[in-house]
VEXKOLDO-151820 format. One record per residue (C-alpha): residue in one letter; x, y, z. Coordinates in nm, 3 decimals. Layout:
N
@sedren: A | x: X | y: Y | z: Z
...
% end
This chain:
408
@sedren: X | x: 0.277 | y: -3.929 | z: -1.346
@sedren: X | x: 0.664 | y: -3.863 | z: -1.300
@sedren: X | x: 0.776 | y: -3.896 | z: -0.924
@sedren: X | x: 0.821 | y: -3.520 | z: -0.945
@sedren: X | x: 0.446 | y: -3.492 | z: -0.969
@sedren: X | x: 0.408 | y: -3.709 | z: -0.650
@sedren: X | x: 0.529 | y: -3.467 | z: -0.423
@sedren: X | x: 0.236 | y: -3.228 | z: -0.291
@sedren: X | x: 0.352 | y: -2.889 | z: -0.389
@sedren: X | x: 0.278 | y: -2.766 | z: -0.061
@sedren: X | x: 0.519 | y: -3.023 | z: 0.185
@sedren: X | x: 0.853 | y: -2.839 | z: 0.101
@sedren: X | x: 1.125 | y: -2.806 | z: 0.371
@sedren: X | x: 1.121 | y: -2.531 | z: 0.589
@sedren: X | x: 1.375 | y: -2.309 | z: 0.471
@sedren: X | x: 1.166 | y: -2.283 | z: 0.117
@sedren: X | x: 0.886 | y: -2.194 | z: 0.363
@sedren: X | x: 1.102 | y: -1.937 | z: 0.463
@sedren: X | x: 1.175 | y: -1.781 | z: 0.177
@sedren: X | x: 0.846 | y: -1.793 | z: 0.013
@sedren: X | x: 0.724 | y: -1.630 | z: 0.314
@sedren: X | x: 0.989 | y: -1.331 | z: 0.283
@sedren: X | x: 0.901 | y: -1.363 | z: -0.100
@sedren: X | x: 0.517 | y: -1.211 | z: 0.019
@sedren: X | x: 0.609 | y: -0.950 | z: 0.200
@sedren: X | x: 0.874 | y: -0.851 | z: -0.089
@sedren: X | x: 0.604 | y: -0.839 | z: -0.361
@sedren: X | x: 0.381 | y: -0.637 | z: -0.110
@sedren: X | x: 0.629 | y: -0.390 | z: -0.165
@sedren: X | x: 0.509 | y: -0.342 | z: -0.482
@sedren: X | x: 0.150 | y: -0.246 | z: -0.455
@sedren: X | x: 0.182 | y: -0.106 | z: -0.064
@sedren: X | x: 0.199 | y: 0.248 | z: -0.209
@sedren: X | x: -0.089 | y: 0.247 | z: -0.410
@sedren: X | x: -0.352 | y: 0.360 | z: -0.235
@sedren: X | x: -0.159 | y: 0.606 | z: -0.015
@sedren: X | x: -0.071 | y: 0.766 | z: -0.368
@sedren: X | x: -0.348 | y: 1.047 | z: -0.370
@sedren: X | x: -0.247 | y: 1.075 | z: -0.002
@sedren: X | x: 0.098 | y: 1.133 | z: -0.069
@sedren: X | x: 0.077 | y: 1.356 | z: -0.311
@sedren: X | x: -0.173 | y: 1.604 | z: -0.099
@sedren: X | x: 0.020 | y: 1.552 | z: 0.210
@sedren: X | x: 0.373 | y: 1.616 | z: 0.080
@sedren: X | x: 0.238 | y: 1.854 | z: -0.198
@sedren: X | x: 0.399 | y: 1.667 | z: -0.470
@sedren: X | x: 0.259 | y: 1.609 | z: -0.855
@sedren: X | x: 0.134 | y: 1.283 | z: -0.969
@sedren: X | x: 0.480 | y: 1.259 | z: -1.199
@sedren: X | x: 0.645 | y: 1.322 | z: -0.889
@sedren: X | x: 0.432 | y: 1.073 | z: -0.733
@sedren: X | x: 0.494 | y: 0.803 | z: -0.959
@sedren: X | x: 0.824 | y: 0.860 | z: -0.935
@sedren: X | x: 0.821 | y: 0.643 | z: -0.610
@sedren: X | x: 0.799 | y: 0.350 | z: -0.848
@sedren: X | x: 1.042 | y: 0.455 | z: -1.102
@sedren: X | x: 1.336 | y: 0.489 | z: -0.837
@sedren: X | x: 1.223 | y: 0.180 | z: -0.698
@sedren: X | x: 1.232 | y: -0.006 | z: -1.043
@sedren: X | x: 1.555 | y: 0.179 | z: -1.201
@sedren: X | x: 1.748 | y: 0.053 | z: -0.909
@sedren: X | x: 1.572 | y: -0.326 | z: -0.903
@sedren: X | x: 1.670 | y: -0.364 | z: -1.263
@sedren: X | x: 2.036 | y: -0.241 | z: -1.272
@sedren: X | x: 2.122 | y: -0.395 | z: -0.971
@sedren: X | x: 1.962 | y: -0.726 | z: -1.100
@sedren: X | x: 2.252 | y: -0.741 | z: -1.350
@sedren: X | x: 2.487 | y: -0.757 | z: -1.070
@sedren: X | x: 2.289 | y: -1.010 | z: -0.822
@sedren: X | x: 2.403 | y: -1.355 | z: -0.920
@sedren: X | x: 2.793 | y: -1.188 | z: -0.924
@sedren: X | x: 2.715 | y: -1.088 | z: -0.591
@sedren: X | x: 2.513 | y: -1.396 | z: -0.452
@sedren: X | x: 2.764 | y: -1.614 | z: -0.598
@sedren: X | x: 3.080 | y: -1.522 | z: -0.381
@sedren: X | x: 2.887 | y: -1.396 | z: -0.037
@sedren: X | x: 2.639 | y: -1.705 | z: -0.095
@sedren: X | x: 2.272 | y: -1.732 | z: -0.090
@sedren: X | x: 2.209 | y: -1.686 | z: 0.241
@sedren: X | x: 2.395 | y: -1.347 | z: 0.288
@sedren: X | x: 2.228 | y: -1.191 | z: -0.007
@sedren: X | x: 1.903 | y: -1.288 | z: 0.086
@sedren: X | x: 1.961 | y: -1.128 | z: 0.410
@sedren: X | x: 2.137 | y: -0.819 | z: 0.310
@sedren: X | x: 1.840 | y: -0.788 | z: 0.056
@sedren: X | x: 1.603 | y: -0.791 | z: 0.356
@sedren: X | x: 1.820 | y: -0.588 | z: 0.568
@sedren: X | x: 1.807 | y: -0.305 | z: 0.315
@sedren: X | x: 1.482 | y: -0.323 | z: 0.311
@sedren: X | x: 1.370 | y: -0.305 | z: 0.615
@sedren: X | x: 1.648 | y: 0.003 | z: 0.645
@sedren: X | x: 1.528 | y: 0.201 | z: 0.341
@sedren: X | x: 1.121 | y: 0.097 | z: 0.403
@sedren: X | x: 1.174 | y: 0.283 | z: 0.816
@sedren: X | x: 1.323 | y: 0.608 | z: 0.645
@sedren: X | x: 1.043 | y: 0.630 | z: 0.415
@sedren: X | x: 0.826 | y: 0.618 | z: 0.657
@sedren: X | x: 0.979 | y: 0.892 | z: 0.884
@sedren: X | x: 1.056 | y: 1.122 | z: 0.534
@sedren: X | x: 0.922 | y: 1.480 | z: 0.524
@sedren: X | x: 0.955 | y: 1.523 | z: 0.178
@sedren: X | x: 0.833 | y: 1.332 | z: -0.194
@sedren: X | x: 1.209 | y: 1.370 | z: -0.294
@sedren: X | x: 1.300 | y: 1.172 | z: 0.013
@sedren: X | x: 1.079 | y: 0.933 | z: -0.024
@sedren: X | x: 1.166 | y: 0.891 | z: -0.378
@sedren: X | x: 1.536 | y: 0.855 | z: -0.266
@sedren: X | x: 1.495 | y: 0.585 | z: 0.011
@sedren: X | x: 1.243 | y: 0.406 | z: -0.263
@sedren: X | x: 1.560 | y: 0.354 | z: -0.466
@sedren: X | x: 1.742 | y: 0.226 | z: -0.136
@sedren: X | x: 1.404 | y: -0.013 | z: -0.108
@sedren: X | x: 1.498 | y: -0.114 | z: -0.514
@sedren: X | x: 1.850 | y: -0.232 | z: -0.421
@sedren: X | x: 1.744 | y: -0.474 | z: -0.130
@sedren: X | x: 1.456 | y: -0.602 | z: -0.357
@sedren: X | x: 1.690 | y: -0.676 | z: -0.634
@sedren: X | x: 1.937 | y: -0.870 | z: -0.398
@sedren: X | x: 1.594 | y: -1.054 | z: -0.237
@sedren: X | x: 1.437 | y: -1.103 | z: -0.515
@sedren: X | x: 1.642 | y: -1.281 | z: -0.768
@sedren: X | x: 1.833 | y: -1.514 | z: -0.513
@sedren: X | x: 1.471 | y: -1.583 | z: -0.384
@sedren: X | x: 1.372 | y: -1.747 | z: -0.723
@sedren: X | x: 1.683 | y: -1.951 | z: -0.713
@sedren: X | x: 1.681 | y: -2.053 | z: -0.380
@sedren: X | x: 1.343 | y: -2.189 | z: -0.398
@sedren: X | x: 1.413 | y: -2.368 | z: -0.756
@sedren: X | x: 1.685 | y: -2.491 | z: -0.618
@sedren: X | x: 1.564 | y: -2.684 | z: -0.290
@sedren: X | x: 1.215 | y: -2.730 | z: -0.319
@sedren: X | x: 1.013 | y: -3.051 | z: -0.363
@sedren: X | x: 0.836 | y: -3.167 | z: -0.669
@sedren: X | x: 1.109 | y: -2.991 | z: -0.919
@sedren: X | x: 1.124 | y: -2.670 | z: -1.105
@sedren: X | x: 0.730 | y: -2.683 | z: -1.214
@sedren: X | x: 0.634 | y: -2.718 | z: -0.792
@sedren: X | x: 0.883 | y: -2.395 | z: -0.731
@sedren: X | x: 0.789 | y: -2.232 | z: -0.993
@sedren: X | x: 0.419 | y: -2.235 | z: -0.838
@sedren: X | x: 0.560 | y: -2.172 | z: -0.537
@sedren: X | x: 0.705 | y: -1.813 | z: -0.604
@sedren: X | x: 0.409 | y: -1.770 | z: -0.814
@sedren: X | x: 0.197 | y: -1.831 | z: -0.527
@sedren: X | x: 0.418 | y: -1.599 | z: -0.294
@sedren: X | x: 0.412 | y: -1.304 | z: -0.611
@sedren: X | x: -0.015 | y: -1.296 | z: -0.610
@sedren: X | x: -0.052 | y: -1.327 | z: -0.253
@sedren: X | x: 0.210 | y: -1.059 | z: -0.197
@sedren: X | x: 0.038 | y: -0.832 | z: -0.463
@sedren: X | x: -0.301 | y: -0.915 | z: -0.354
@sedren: X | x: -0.196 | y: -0.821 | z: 0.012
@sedren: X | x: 0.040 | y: -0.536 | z: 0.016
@sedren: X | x: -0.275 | y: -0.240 | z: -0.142
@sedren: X | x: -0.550 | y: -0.378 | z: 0.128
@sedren: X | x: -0.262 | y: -0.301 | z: 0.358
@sedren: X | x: -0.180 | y: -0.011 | z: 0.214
@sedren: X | x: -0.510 | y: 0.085 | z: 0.216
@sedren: X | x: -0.611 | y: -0.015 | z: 0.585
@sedren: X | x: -0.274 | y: 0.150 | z: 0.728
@sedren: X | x: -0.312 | y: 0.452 | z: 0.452
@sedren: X | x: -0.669 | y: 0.556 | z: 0.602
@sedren: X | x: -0.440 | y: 0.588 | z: 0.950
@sedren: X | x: -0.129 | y: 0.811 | z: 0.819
@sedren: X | x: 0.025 | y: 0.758 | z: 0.468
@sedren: X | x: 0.350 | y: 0.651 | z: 0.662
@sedren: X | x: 0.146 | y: 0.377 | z: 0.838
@sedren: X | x: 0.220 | y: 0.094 | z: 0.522
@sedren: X | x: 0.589 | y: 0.194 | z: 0.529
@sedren: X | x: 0.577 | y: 0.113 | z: 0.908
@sedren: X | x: 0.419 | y: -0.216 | z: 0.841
@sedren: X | x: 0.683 | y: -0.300 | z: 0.550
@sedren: X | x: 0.931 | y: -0.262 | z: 0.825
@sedren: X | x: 0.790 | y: -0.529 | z: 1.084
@sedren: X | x: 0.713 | y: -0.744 | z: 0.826
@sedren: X | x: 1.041 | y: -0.760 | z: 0.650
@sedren: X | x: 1.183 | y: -0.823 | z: 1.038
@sedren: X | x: 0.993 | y: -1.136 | z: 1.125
@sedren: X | x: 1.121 | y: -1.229 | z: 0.732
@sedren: X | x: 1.451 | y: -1.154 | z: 0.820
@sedren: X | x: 1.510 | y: -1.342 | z: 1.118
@sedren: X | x: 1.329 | y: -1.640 | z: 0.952
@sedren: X | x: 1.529 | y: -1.654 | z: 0.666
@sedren: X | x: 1.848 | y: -1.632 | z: 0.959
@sedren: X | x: 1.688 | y: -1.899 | z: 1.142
@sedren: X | x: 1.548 | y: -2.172 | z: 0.871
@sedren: X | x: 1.776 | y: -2.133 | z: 0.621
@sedren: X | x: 2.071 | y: -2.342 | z: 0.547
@sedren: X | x: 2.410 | y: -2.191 | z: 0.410
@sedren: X | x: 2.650 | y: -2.511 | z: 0.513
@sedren: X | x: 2.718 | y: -2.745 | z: 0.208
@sedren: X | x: 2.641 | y: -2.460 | z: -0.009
@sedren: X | x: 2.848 | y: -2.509 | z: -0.322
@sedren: X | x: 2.951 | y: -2.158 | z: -0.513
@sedren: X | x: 3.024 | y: -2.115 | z: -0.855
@sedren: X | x: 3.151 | y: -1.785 | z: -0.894
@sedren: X | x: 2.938 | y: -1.625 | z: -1.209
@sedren: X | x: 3.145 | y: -1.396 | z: -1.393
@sedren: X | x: 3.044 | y: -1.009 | z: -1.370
@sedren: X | x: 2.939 | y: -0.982 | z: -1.772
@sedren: X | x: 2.780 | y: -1.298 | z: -1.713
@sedren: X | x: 2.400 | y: -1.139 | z: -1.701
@sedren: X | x: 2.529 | y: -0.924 | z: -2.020
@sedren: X | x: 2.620 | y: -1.206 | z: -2.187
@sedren: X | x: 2.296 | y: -1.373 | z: -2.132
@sedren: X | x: 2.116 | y: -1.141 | z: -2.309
@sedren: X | x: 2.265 | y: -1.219 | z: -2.646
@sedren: X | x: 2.103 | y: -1.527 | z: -2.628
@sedren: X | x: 1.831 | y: -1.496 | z: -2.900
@sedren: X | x: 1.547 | y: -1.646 | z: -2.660
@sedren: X | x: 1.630 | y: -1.435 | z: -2.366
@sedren: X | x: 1.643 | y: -1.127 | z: -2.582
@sedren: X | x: 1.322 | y: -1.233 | z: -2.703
@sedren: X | x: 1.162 | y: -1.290 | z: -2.420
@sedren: X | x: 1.311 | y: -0.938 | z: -2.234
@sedren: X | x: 1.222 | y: -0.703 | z: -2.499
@sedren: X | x: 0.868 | y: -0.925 | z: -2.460
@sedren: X | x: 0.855 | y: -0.875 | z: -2.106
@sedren: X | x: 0.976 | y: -0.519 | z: -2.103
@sedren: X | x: 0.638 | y: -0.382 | z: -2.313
@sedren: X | x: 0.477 | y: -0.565 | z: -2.107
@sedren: X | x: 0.574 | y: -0.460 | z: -1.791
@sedren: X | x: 0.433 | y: -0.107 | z: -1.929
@sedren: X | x: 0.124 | y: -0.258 | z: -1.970
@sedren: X | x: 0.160 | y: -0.393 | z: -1.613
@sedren: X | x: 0.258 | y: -0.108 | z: -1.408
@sedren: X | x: 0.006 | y: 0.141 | z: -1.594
@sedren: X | x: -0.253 | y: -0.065 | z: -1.474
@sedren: X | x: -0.101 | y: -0.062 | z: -1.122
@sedren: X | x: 0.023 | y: 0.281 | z: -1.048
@sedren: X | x: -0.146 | y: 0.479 | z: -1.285
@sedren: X | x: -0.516 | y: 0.347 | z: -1.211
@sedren: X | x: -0.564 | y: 0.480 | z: -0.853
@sedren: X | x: -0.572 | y: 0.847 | z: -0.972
@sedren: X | x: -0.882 | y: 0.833 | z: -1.218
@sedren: X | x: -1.044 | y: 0.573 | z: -0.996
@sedren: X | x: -1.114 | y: 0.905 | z: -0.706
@sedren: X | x: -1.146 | y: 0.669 | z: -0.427
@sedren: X | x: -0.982 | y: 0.710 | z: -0.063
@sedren: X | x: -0.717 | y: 0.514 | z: 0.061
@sedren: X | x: -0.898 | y: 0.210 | z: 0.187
@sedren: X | x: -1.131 | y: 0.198 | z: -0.184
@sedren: X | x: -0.813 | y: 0.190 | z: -0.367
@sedren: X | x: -0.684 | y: -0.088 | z: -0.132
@sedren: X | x: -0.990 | y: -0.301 | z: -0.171
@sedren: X | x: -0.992 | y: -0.244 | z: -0.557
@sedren: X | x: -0.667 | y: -0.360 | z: -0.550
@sedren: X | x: -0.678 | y: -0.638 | z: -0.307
@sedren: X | x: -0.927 | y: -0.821 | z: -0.617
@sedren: X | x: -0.695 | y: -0.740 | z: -0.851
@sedren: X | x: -0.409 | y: -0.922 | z: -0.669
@sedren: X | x: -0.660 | y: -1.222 | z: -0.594
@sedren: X | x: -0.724 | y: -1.272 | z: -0.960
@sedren: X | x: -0.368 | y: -1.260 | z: -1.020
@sedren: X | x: -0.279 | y: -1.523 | z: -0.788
@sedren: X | x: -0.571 | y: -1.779 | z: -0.914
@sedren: X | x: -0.477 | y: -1.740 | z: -1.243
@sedren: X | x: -0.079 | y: -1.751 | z: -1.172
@sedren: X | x: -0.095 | y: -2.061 | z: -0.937
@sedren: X | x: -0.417 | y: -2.301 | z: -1.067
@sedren: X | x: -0.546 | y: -2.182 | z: -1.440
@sedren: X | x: -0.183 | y: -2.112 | z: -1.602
@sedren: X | x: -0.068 | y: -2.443 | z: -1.549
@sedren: X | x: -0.431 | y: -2.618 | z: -1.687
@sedren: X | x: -0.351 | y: -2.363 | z: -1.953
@sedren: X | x: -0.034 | y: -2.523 | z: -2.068
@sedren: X | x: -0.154 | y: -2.858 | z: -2.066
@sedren: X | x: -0.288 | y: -2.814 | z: -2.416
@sedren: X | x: -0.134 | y: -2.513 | z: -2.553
@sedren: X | x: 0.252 | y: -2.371 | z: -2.612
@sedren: X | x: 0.420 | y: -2.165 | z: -2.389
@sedren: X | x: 0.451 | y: -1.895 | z: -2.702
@sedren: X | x: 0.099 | y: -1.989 | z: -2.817
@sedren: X | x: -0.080 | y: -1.922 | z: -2.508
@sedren: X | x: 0.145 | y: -1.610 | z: -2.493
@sedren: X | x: -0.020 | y: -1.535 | z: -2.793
@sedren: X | x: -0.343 | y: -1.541 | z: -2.682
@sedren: X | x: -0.334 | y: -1.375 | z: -2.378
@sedren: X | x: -0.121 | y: -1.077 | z: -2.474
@sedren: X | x: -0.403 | y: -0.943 | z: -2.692
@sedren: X | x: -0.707 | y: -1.012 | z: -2.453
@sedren: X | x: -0.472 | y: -0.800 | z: -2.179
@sedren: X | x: -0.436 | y: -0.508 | z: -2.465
@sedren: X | x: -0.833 | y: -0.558 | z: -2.569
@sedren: X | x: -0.916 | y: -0.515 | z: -2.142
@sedren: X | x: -0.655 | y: -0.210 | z: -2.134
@sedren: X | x: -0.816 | y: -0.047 | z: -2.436
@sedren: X | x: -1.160 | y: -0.089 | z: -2.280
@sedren: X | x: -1.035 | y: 0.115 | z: -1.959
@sedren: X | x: -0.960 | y: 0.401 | z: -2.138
@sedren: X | x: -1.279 | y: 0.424 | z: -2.278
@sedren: X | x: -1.501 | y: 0.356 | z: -1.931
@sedren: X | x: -1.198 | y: 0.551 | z: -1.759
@sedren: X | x: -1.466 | y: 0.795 | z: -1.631
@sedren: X | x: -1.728 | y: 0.535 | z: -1.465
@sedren: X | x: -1.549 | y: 0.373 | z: -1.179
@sedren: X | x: -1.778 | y: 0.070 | z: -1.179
@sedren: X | x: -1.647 | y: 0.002 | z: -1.475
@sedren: X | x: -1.260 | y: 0.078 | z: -1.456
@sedren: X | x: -1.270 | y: -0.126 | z: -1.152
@sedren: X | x: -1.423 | y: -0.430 | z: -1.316
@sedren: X | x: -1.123 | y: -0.364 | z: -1.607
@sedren: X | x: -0.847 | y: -0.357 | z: -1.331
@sedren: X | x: -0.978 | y: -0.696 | z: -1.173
@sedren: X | x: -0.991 | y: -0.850 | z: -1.486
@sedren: X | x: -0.625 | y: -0.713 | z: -1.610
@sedren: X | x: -0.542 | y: -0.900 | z: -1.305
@sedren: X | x: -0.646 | y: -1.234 | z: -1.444
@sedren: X | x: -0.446 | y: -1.161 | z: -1.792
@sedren: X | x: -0.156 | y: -1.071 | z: -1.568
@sedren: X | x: -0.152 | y: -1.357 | z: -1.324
@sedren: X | x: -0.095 | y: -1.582 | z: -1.649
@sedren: X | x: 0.133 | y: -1.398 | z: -1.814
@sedren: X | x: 0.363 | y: -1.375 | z: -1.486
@sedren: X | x: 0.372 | y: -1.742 | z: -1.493
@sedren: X | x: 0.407 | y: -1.855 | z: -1.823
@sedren: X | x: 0.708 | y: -1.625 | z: -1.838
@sedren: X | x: 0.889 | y: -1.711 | z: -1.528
@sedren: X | x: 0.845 | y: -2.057 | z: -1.713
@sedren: X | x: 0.972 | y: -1.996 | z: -2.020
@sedren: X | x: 1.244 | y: -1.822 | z: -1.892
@sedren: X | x: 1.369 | y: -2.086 | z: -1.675
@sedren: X | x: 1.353 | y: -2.372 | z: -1.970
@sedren: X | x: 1.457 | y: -2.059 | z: -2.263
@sedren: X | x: 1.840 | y: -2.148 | z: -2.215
@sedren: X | x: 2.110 | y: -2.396 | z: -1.998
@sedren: X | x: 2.228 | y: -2.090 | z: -1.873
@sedren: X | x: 2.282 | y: -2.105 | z: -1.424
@sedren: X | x: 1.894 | y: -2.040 | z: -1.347
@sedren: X | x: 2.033 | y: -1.683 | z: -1.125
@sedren: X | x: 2.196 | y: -1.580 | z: -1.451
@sedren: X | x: 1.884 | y: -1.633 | z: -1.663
@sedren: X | x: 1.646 | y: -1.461 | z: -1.432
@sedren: X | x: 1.893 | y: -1.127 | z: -1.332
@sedren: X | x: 1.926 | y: -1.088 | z: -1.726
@sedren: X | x: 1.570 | y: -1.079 | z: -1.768
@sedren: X | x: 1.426 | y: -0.907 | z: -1.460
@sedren: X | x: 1.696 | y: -0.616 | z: -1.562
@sedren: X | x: 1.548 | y: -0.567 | z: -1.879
@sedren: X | x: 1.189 | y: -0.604 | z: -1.777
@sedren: X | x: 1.200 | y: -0.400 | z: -1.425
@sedren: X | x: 1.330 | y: -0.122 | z: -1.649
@sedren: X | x: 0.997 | y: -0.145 | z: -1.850
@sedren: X | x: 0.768 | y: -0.069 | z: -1.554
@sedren: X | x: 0.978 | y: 0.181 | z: -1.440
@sedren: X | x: 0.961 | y: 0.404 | z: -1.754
@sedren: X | x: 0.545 | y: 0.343 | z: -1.749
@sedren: X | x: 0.407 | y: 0.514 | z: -1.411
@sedren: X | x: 0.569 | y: 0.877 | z: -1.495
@sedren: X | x: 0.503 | y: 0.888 | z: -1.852
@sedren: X | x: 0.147 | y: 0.719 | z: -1.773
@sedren: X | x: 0.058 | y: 1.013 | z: -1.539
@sedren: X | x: 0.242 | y: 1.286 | z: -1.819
@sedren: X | x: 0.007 | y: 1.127 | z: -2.062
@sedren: X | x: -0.251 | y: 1.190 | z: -1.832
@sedren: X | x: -0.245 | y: 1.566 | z: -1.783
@sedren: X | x: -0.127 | y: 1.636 | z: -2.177
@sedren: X | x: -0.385 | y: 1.417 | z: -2.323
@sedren: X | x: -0.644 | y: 1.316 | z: -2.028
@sedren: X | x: -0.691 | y: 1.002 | z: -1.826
@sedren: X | x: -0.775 | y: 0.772 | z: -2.151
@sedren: X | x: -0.478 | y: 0.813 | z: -2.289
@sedren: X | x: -0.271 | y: 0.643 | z: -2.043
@sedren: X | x: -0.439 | y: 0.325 | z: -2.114
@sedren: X | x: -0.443 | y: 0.352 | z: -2.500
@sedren: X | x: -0.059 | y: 0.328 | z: -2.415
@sedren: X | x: -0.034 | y: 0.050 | z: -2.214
@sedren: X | x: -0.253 | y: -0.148 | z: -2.452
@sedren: X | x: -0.020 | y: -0.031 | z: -2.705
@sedren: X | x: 0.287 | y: -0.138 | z: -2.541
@sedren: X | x: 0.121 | y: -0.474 | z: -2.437
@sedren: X | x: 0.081 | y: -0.520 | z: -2.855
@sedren: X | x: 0.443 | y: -0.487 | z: -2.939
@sedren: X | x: 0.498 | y: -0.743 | z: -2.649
@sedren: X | x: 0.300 | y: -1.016 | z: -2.825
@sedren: X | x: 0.460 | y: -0.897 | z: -3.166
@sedren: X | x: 0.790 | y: -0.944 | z: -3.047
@sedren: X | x: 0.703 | y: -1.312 | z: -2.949
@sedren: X | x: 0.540 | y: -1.347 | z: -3.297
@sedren: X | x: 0.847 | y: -1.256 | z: -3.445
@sedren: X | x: 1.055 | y: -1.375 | z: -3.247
@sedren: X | x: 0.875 | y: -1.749 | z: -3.226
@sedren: X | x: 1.160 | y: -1.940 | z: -3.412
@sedren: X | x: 1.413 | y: -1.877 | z: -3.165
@sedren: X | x: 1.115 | y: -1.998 | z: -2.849
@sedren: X | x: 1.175 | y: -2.337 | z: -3.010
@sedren: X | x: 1.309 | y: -2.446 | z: -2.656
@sedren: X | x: 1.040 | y: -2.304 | z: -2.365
@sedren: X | x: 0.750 | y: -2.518 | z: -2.635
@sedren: X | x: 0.994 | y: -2.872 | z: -2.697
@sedren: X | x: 0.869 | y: -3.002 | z: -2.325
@sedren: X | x: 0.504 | y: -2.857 | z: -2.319
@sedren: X | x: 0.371 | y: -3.191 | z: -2.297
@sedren: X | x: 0.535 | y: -3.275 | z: -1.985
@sedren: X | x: 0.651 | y: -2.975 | z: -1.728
@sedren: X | x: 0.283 | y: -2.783 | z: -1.783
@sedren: X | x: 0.144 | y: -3.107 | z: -1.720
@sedren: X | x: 0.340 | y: -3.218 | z: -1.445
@sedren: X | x: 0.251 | y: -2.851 | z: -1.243
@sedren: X | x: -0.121 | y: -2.949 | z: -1.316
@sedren: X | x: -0.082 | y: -3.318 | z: -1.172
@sedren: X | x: 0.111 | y: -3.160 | z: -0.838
@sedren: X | x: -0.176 | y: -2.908 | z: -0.801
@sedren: X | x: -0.474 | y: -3.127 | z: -0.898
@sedren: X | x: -0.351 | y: -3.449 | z: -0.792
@sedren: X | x: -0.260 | y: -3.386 | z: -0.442
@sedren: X | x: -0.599 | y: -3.489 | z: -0.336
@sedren: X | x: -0.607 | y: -3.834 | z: -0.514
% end
């Protein structure tokens, strides 16, 4: 076991507590709305496109801006982005909740987007970059942070949505304020070294024939993602706090496969093999939505289970993304998350278009679609992955021994 795998994934310093901790209530971001959708969309008489527009604005903005991040991050430092990210935030998350109108809301979502973006992708780097145990331990780490965020931010959504459908928007903003000031407080920005990252630095990135692949992967798949996400509340017909619930167990399954199976996973398969695998079994789960769409039982059990698919894809990307190239980790993951933040924002209003041109099936046939060309762009695109599968013998199994072998 490699002294990397010594170190308990779980005794980091406190600063990459910090973070991690700001990291949660970030990714709750993602799934607070859900359940307040239906609610939303009666209160503020808006249509579900118009609805599920809250997550396009939001996403548009999270990908440009990603392309910008590490330019930014770079001269201001980590520190300042981080908190300007969770400034905004907080900023754009109160007017939402005091909006009178779906245009508003979709407006100050977009706000929400730009803060995320600055968060977000100095987040990943931050905790890469000072945690304990290497890149495999913060790797599990923000993976931890992303399921637990997810898995929290619909119950509540759902607890606060049965209250007012501004109540999760409320809690988004107290949150992200205890986040901020612990971020101010634990986190260090003397000593930091910058390197300042040119501005077509991101663009550049993307010519690299494994981060294209892996983009254009992770962009279809993000459709697959966020169809399952934002579309699924509005055939389910449950209230606020059923959608919450639904989605809580989704989130949970996403975090146990993210954090203990995906790295047992790797131990004896490729990062593009197990990509393989999993990509269709996600498409198979989608395709079996659409046709139980109708019994809620049943799409219920489908979403849960897409949750399982989707907590080791999530991984096994952020992975292979972080090994695909010796590009400055910031640069890597801002090129990517661009291109794949774009993908889920195209998915929720062409999901719910779908919807009322074709019925509530269809929007799933799509997704499982989309989540097909994924995995065929990794087929294809296998001989330039030659990089994220050289060390599969050693970082999957060095993220198993700091997970399993803490206890020994």
């Amino acid at each position: 076991m490699s002294a990397a795998a010594k170190v308990s994934v779980w005794r980091q310093p406190a600063q990459v507590w910090a973070v991690a901790f700001a990291c949660v209530i970030a990714f709750m971001g993602i799934g607070l709305v859900d359940p307040i959708l239906p609610a939303i969309a009666e209160s503020l008489q808006a249509s579900p496109v118009e609805t599920e527009l809250l997550f396009t604005s939001y996403l548009v903005v999270t990908g440009l801006a990603m392309l910008f991040t590490s330019w930014i991050s770079s001269r201001i430092g980590t520190k300042a982005t981080l908190l300007i990210g969770l400034g905004l935030i907080v900023v754009f998350a109160l007017l939402c909740a005091l909006s009178g109108s779906v245009d508003a809301v979709i407006g100050f979502r977009a706000g929400w987007g730009l803060g995320n973006a600055l968060f977000i992708s100095t987040a990943l780097a931050t905790i890469v970059g000072a945690a304990s145990g290497g890149s495999s331990a913060a790797i599990i780490l923000y993976e931890a942070a992303l399921g637990l965020g997810i898995a929290i931010g619909p119950l509540l959504g759902g607890i606060l949505g049965e209250i007012s459908w501004r109540g999760p928007f409320f809690g988004v903003v107290a949150l992200m304020a205890i986040g901020f000031v612990a971020v101010l407080v634990l986190v260090r920005s003397s000593g930091e070294q910058r390197t300042p990252v040119a501005l077509s630095a991101p663009f550049k990135a993307l010519g690299r024939p494994a981060l294209a692949v892996l983009a254009i992967a992770a962009l279809f798949y993000n459709i697959g993602f966020f169809v399952l996400l934002a579309f699924s509340p509005f055939p389910l017909g449950f209230g606020a706090m059923g959608i919450g619930l639904t989605f809580f167990g989704w989130g949970v399954a996403l975090a146990v496969t993210s954090v203990w199976v995906a790295p047992l996973l790797l131990r004896s398969l490729s990062r593009s093999t197990a990509m393989l695998i999993v990509l269709p079994l996600l498409a198979l789960d989608l395709v079996v939505a659409g046709l139980v769409v109708a019994t809620p039982a049943a799409l219920v059990t489908c979403i849960i289970v897409g949750g399982l698919f989707l907590g080791l894809m999530n991984t096994i990307l952020t992975e292979s993304v972080m090994e695909a190239t010796d590009l400055p980790r910031s640069v890597a993951s801002s090129a990517y998350s661009a291109v794949r933040f774009l993908g889920g924002a195209a998915a929720p209003p062409i999901a719910a278009a779908l919807w009322h041109a074709a019925g509530a099936s269809v929007p799933f046939y799509f997704a499982a679609a989309s989540v097909v060309i994924s995995a065929a762009v990794i087929l294809f695109g296998r001989p330039a992955l030659a990089r994220i599968d050289a060390h599969e013998a050693d970082a999957p199994e060095e993220a198993a021994a700091i997970l399993i072998g803490d206890a020994a």
